[in-house]
C-alpha positions as CSV (number, residue, x, y, z in Angstrom):
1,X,-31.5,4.8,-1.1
2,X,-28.6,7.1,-2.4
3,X,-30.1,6.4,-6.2
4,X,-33.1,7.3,-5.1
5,X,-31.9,10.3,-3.7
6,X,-30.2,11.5,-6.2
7,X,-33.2,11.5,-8.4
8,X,-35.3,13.4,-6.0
9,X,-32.6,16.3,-5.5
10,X,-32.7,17.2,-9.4
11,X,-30.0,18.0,-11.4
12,X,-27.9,19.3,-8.9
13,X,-24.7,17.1,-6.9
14,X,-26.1,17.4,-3.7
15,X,-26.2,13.4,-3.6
16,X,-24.0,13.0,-6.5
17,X,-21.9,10.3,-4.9
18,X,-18.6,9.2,-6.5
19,X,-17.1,5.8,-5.0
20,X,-14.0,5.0,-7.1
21,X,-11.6,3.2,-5.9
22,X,-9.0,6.1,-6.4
23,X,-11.9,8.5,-4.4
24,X,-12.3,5.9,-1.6
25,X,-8.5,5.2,-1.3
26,X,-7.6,9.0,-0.7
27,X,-10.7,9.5,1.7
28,X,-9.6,6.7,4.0
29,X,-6.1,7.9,4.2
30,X,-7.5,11.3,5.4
31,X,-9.9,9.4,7.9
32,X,-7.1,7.6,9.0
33,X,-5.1,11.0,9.8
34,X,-8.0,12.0,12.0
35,X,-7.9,8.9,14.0
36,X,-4.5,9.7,14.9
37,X,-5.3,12.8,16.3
38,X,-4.5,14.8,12.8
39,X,-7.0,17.8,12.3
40,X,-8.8,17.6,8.8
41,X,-7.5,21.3,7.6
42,X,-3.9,19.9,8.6
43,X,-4.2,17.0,6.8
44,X,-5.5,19.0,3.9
45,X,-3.1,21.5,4.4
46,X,-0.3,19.3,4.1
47,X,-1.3,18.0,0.9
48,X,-2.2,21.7,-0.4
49,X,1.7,22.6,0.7
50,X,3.3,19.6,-1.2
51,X,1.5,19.8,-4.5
52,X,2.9,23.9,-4.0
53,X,6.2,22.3,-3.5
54,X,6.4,19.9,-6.3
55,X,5.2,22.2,-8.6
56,X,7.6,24.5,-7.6
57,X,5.4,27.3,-6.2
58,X,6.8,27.0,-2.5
59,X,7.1,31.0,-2.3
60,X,3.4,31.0,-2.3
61,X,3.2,29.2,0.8
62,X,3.9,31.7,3.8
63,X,1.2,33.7,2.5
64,X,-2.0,30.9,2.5
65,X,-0.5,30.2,6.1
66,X,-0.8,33.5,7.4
67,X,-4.8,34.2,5.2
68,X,-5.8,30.3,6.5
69,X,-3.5,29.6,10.0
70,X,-4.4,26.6,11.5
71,X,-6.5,27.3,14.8
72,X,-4.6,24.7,17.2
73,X,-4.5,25.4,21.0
74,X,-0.8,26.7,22.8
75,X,1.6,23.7,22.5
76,X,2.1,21.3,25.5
77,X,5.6,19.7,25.5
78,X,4.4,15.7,26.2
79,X,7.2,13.3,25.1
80,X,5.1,9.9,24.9
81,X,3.5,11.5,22.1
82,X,4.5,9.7,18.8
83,X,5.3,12.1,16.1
84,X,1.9,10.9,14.2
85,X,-0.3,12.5,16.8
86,X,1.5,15.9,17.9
87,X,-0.8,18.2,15.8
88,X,0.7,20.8,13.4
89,X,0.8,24.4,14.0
90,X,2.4,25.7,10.8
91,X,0.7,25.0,7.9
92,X,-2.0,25.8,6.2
93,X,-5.4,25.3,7.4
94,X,-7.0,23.6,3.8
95,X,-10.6,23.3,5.5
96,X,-10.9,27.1,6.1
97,X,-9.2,27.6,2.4
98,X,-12.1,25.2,0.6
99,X,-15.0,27.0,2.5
100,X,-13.3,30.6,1.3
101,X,-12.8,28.7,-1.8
102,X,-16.6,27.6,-2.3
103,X,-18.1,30.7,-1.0
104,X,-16.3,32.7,-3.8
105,X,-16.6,30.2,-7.0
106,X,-18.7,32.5,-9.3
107,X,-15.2,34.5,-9.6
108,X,-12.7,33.1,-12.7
109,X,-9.7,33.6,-9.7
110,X,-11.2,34.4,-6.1
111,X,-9.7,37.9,-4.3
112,X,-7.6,36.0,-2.1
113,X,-6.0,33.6,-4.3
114,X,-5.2,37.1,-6.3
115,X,-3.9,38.9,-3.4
116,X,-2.1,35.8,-2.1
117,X,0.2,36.0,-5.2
118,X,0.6,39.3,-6.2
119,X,2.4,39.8,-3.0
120,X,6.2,40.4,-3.1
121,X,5.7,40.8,-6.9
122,X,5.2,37.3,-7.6
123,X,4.3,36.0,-11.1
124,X,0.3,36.4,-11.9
125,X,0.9,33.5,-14.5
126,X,1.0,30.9,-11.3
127,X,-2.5,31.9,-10.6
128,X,-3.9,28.7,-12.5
129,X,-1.0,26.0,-11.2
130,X,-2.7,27.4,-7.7
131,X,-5.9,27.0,-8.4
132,X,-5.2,23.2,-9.5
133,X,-4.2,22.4,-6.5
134,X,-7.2,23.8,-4.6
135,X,-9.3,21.6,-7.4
136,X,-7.4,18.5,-6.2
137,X,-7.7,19.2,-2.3
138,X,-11.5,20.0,-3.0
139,X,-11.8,16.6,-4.5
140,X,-10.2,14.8,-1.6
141,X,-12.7,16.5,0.8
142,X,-15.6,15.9,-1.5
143,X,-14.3,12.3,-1.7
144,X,-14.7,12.0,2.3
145,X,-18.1,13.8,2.3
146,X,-19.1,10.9,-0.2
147,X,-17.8,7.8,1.9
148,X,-18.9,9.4,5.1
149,X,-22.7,9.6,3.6
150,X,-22.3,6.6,2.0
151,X,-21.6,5.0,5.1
152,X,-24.2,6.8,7.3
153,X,-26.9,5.3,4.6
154,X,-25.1,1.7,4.8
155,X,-25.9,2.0,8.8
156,X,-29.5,3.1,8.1
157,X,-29.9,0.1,5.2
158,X,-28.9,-2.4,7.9
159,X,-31.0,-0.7,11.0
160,X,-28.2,0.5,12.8
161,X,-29.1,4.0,13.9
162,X,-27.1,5.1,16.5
163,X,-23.8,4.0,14.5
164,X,-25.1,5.5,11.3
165,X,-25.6,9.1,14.0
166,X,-22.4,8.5,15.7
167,X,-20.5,8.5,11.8
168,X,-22.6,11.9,10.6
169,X,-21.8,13.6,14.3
170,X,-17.9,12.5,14.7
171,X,-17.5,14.0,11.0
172,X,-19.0,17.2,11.8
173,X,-17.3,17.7,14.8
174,X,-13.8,16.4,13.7
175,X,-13.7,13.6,15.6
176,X,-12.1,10.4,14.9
177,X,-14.6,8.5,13.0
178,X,-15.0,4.6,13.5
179,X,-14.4,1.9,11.3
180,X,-16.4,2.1,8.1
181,X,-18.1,-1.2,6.9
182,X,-18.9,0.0,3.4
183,X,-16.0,-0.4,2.5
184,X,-15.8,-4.4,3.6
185,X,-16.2,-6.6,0.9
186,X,-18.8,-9.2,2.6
187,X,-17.4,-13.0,1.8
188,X,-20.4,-15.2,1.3
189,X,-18.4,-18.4,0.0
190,X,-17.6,-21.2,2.3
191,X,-13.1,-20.9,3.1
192,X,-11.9,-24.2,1.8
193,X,-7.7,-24.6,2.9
194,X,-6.1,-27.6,0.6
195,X,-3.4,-29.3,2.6
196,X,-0.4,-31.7,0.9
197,X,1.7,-33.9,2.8
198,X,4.0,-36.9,1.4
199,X,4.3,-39.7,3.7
200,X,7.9,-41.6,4.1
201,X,8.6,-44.9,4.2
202,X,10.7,-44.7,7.5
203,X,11.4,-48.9,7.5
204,X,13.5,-48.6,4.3
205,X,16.3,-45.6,3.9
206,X,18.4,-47.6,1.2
207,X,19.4,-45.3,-2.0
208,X,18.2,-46.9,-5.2
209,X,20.8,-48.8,-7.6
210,X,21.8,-46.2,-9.6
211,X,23.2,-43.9,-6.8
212,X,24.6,-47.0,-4.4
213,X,28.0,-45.9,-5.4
214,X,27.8,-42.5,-4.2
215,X,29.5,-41.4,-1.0
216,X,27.3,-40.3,1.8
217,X,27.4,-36.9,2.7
218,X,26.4,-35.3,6.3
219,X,23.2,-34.4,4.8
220,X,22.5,-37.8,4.0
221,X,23.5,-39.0,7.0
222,X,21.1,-36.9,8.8
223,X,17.7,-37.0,6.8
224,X,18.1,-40.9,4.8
225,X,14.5,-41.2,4.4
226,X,14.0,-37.8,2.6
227,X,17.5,-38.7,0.5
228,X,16.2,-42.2,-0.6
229,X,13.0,-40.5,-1.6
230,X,14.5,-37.7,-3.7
231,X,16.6,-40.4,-5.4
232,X,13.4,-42.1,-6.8
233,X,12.1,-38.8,-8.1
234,X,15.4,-38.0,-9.5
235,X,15.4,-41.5,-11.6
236,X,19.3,-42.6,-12.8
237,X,22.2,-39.5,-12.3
238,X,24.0,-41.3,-15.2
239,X,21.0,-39.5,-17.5
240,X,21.2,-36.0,-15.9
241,X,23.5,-34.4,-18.1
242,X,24.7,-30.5,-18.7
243,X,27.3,-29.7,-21.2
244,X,30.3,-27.4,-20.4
245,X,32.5,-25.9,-23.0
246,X,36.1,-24.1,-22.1
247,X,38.8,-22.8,-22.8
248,X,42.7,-23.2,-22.0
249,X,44.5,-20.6,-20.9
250,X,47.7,-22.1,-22.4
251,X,45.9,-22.2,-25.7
252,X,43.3,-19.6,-26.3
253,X,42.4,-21.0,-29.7
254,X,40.9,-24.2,-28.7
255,X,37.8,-25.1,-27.3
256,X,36.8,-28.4,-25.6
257,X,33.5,-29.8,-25.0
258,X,32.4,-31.8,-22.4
259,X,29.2,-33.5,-20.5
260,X,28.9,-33.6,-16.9
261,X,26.6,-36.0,-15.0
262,X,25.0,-35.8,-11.5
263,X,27.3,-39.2,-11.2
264,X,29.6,-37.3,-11.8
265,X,29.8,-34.6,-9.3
266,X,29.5,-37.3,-6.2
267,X,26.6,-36.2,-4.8
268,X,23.6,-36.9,-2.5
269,X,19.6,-36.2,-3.9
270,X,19.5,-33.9,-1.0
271,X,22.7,-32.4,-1.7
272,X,21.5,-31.3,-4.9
273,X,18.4,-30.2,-4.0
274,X,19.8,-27.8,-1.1
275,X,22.3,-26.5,-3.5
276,X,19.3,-25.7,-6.0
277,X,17.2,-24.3,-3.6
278,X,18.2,-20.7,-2.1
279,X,15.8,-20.8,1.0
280,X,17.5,-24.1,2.4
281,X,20.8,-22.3,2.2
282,X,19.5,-19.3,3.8
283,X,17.6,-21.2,6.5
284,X,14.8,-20.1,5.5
285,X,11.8,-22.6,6.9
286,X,8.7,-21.7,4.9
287,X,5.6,-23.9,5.3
């Protein structure tokens, strides 16, 4: 439906739709913003204001907020409100800047990004950073037009009118809009969950021959079953070897070379394997 018309609007972008991810990604975060009771030219404002900031044109600032002020109603002190939805009252209102900025784009630099920064003898060379950042906020609003008709369409596809109204008529009026589907990637496949389990012989907890002469620890002691079983996995300790090389410190010159063995060190399977394992010494129980 939106192919269709896009080809029967001509050349021009009126159904132009772009759904990048990128596009998609920064129109959600905006429609999220509005669900929690954010106005859109406050959310667009805040971006407008940092990319100023991080491009270090902050003395540019005072002046959009006093041409575009946000039109918020007198503040009411309510102290259940989380900071997330008290609305803003000083910044700049970036829906009212993109209309002015639309209505005048026949002009190279519109009057009022001019007059904005020729005040206070500012520098006429920061006209263009300025106008990139209108660019990028006029993007992010085009990129929520987009999803918003997208998903309007999506509604109509499946037969759901009133849902498909209700999206078009909350984003007129800058209401919070509902949970968009289109964005959903449908699973068709059947969810199939593998499950591993190891079962114990519980009758028989005696270690194998090769680790009879080891002393038992407390870990042993409490979990026998589990030790025997890591035992048989291990195999003999005599053929788990590392080799260590020092040096004294009464004779810096020579070097001596030795093997350790798991027989060795004196200890349990399960010893080992908590001392190998960081979640068991953290406690961690994973499943």
């Amino acid at each position: 439906m939106l192919r269709a018309g896009f080809y029967a609007t001509g050349d021009n972008d009126l159904l132009q739709i772009d759904l990048s991810s990128n596009r998609v990604n920064k129109a959600l975060w905006y429609l999220d913003g509005i669900r929690n009771g954010q106005e859109l030219g406050a959310l667009l404002g805040y971006q407008f204001e940092r990319g100023l900031h991080d491009n270090g044109l902050d003395q540019y600032i005072f002046d959009f907020r006093g041409d575009f002020p946000l039109g918020v109603g007198a503040l009411v002190p309510n102290t259940r409100l989380s900071t997330e939805t008290i609305q803003a009252n000083n910044v700049v209102d970036g829906y009212k800047m993109i209309k002015q900025w639309r209505l005048s784009l026949k002009d190279p630099y519109p009057s009022f990004i001019s007059f904005s920064l020729m005040n206070n003898d500012n520098d006429v060379n920061d006209t263009d950073p300025v106008k990139a950042q209108i660019l990028l906020l006029e993007d992010a609003l085009d990129a929520i037009s987009d999803l918003v008709i997208s998903e309007g369409v999506f509604q109509l596809a499946k037969g759901n009118y009133v849902r498909s109204a209700a999206v078009q008529k909350a984003f007129n009026e800058s209401k919070p809009i509902p949970e968009l589907e289109i964005v959903q990637t449908p699973r068709t496949g059947t969810p199939l969950t593998h499950r591993t389990g190891i079962l114990l012989e519980a009758s028989n907890n005696a270690l194998p021959a090769a680790w009879l002469n080891m002393p038992i620890t407390p870990r042993a002691q409490t979990e026998p079953i589990l030790n025997r079983w890591l035992a048989e996995q291990m195999g003999n300790p005599a053929n788990i070897v590392c080799g260590v090389r020092y040096e004294l410190r009464s004779d810096l010159n020579s070097e001596i070379i030795s093997s350790v063995s798991l027989l060795d060190l004196h200890l349990n399977p399960i010893d080992i394997l908590f001392f190998f394992c960081p979640l068991l010494r953290l406690g961690v129980r994973t499943q």
